[in-house]
N, C-alpha and C positions, 0 to 999 in steps of 0.2 A: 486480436484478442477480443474476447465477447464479455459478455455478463455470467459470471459465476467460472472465469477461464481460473487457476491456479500459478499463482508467477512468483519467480524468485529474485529479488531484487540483484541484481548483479553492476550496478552502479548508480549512486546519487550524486544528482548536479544542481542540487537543493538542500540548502543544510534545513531542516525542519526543527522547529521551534514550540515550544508550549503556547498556545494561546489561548483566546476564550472561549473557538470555536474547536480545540482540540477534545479529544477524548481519547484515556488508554493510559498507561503508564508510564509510556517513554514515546518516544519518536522513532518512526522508520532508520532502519540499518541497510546497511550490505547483507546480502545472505538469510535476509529475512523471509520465508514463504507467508502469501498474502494470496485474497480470493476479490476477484474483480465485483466488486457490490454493482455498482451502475456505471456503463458507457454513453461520453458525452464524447459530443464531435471532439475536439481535444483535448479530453483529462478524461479522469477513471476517481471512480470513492474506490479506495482498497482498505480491509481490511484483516489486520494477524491477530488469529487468535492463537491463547497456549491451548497442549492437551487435554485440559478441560472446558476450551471453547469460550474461555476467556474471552476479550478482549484486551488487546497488549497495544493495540495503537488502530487509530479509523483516521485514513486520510484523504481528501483529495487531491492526487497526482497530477498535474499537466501533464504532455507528453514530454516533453525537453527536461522535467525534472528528474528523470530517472531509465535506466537502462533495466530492463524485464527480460527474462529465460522461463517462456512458456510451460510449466508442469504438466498440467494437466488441461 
């Protein structure tokens, strides 16, 4: 997966939390479509916006916290 790849969360092994570095409304789901912001050796900034481009959640993923199905 690269920088601006499109992934649809298809399992988390991280429950995600509000904190004070969170931004968005809620927390990452299952089934959620997210767009790869930044690639770091292991983890990714992801995030979902709504159809107005919102933002719904900005995170960074490790790799181990989450299963990805490449979109786009």
């Amino acid at each position: 997966m690269k920088q601006y790849s499109v992934v649809k969360i298809t399992e988390l092994n991280t429950v995600f939390k509000a904190h004070e570095n969170s931004f968005g409304s809620r927390s990452p789901r299952v089934g959620d479509i997210a767009t790869i912001l930044d690639v770091y050796e292991d983890a990714y900034d992801l995030e979902c916006s709504d159809s107005d481009g919102v933002t719904i959640w900005l995170e960074m993923f490790n790799t181990s916290d989450a299963t990805f199905e490449l979109i786009e």
